[in-house]
N, C-alpha and C positions, 0 to 999 in steps of 0.2 A: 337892332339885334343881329341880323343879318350881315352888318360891317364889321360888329367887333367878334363874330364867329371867324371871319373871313382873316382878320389879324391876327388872329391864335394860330390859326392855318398857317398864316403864311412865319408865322416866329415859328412853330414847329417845322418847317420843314426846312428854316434854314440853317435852324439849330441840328437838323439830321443832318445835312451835307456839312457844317464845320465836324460833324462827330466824326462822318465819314473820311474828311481831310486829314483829323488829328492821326486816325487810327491809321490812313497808309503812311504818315510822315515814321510813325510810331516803328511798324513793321519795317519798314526802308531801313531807319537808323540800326535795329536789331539784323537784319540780314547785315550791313556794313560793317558793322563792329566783328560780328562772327566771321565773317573772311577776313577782314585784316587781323584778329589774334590769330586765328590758324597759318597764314602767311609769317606772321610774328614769330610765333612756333617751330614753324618751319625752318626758320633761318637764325633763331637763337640754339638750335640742336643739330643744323646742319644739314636737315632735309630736302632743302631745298637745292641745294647742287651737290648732287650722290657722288663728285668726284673728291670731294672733301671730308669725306665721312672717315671717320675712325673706327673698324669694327667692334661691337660693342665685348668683344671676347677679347681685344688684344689694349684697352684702353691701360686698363689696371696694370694691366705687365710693362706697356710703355714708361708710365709714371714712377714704377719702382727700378727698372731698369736705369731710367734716368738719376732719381734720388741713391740707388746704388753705385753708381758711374760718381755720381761725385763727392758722397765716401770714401772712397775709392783710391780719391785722386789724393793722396797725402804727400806732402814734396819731400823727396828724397832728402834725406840730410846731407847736405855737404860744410857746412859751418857747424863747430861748436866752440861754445866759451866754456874752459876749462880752467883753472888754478895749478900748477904746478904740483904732484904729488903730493910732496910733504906739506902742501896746506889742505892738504883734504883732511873734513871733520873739526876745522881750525877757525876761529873767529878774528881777523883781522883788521884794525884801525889804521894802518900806516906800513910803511918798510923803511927800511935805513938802508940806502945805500954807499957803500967805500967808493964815490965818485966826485969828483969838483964840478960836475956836471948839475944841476936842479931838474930835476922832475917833480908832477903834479897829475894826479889824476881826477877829472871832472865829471861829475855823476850825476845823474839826474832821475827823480825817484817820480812814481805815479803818474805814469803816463800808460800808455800814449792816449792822448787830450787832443779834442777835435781842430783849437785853432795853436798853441801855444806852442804842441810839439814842432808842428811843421816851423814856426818861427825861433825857437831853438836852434834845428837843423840847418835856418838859413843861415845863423850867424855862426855856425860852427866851422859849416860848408866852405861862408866868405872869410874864414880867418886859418883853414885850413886845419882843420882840429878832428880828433876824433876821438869820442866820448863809452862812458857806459851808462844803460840805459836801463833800471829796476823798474820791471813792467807789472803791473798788477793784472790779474787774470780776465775778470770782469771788464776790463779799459780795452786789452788787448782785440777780445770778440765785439765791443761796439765801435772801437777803430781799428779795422785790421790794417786799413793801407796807411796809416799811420804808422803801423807797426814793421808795416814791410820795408817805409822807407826812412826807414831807423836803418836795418840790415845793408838795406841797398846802398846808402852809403858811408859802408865801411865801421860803425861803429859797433860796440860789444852790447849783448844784451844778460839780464839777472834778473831773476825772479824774486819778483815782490808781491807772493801770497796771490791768491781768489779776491779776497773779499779788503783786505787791509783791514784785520780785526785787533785788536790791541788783547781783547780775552783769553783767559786759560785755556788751553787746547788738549782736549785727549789724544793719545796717537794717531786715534783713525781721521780725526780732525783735522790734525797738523797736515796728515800724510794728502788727506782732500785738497788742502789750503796750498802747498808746496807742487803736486803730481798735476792737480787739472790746469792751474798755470801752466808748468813745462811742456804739457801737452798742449796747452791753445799755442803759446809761442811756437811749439813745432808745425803744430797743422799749419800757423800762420805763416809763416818765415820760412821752416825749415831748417833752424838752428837750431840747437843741441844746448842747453848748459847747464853747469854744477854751480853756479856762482848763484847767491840765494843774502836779500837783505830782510830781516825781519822788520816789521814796520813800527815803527818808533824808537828801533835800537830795543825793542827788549830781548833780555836774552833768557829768561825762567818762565814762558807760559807754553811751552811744548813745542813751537817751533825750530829755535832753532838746536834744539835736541833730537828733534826727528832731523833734521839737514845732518848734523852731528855723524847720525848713526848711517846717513847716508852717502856719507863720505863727502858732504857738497862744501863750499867754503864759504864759510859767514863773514860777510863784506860789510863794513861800519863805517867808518868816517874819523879823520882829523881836523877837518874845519866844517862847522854848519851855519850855514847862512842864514839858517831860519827862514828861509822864505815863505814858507808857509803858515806865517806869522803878519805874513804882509806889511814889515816893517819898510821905513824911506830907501830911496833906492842907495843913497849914504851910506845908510848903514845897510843893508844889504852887503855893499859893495866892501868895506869894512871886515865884516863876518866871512867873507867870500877869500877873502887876499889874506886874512892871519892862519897861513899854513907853512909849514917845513918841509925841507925837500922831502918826497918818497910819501906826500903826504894826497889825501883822499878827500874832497869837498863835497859837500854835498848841498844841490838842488833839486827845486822841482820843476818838472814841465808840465803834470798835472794836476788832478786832482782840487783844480780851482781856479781863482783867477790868479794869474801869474806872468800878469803883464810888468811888476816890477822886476820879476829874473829875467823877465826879456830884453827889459831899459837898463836894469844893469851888466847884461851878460856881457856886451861889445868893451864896457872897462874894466870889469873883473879880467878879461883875457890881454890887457892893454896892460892894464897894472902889473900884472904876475908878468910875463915878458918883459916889462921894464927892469922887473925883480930878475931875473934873468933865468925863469922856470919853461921848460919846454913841455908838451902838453904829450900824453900817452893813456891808453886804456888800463882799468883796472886786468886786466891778465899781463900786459906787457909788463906794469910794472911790479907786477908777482913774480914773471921770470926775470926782470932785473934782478931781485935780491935772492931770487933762486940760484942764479949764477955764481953768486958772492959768497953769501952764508946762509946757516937757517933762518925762518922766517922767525917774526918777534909777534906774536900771539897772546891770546887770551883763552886757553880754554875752559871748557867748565866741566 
């Protein structure tokens, strides 16, 4: 009796010292934790070296300062694409000019596009060309340096809508669809323009009766490639080359995959050359025929 008293004894008391073990390990880890988050604390807000600190009255005025500052900053216009007078408010597909000479102007609508534009530009660049470029408004704010190095080198830009809606538009719509384009192109670039493509060519859903009233020039096309169709690069190239001097193509560089206008571009500009067309922007070749006579229009 006496031994198994003696064996409770001795499991109780060893059971007190593991209790007592548990309980400093317990307390240790809780003091630990409590100085490293305060430490933590301290140096996710800064506390910990006061020579870093932001005063907490001057943080909010830093941040709007800054966000002010680069509002702010809107680049001076020094570039605009404009249409010669008498095509203000005028919707044009082509010009005639009285020359033995061949012109062609090369366009390219729905951009600017993350990888296509830049490869556009290379082969315009390497064959010495400079093009017009119908920017949609939405494309332009998710690639701006896309857009910039449209400008930079040296080609025309025209507004092609916000959104690329094909729907009926109320005025205020239109005027949404046409003003916050020319505004991102400006913030973006710093270009100026009145040159405006409606998207699909329509001409009766409010668009381009608001451009119309706003004196800007409705730019349309004499050859379509259709690229946006994603037809063989064949025919692409086909659709591309059946144009007349004074005449206005139209491609894209976005708005999708358009890796056949890119396979076709280098012979669409091989072919027309052969044909014996020299390459120029949509306003150059507005003041060619401005020079000569009046323009040959559509209006509505």
């Amino acid at each position: 009796m006496k031994t198994r008293i003696k064996k409770v004894k001795t499991k109780k008391s060893f059971f007190l010292r593991r209790l007592l073990l548990i309980s400093i390990i317990i307390s240790t880890s809780v003091l630990t934790y409590t100085l490293l988050t305060r430490q933590n604390q301290q140096e996710a807000f800064g506390k910990g070296d006061s020579s870093n600190q932001v005063p907490a009255n001057t943080l909010s005025s830093t941040v709007f300062n800054e966000t002010h500052h680069s509002q702010a900053l809107v680049p001076e216009s020094k570039i605009s694409f404009h249409a010669p007078s008498n095509f203000a408010g005028t919707v044009v597909h082509d010009v005639k000019l009285n020359t033995t000479e061949k012109y062609v102007a090369l366009t390219f609508d729905d951009g600017p596009w993350h990888n296509s534009t830049e490869q556009v530009l290379k082969i315009l660049r390497q064959n010495h060309i400079k093009a017009t470029f119908f920017m949609i408004g939405q494309n332009v704010k998710a690639y701006p340096q896309q857009a910039k190095n449209v400008l930079a080198e040296g080609h025309a830009i025209g507004n092609h809508t916000w959104h690329h809606w094909y729907m009926h538009m109320n005025p205020q719509l239109a005027a949404s669809e046409i003003e916050s384009t020319a505004d991102i192109i400006y913030q973006t670039t710093g270009a100026k323009t009145t040159l405006f493509r409606p998207p699909g060519g329509i001409l009766n859903n409010g668009l381009v009766e608001y451009a119309k009233n706003q004196n800007h020039s409705t730019i349309l096309w004499s050859a379509d490639s259709e690229d946006y169709r994603i037809p063989s690069v064949s025919t692409l190239i086909k659709r591309a080359t059946k144009v007349a001097p004074g005449g206005i193509v139209l491609m894209h560089d976005g708005g999708g995959n358009r890796s056949h206008t890119v396979t076709a571009l280098p012979q669409i500009i091989s072919k027309l050359r052969q044909q014996g067309y020299k390459f120029v922007t949509v306003p150059e070749l507005l003041e060619m025929q401005n020079k000569e006579q009046p323009p040959i229009t559509v209006k509505n």
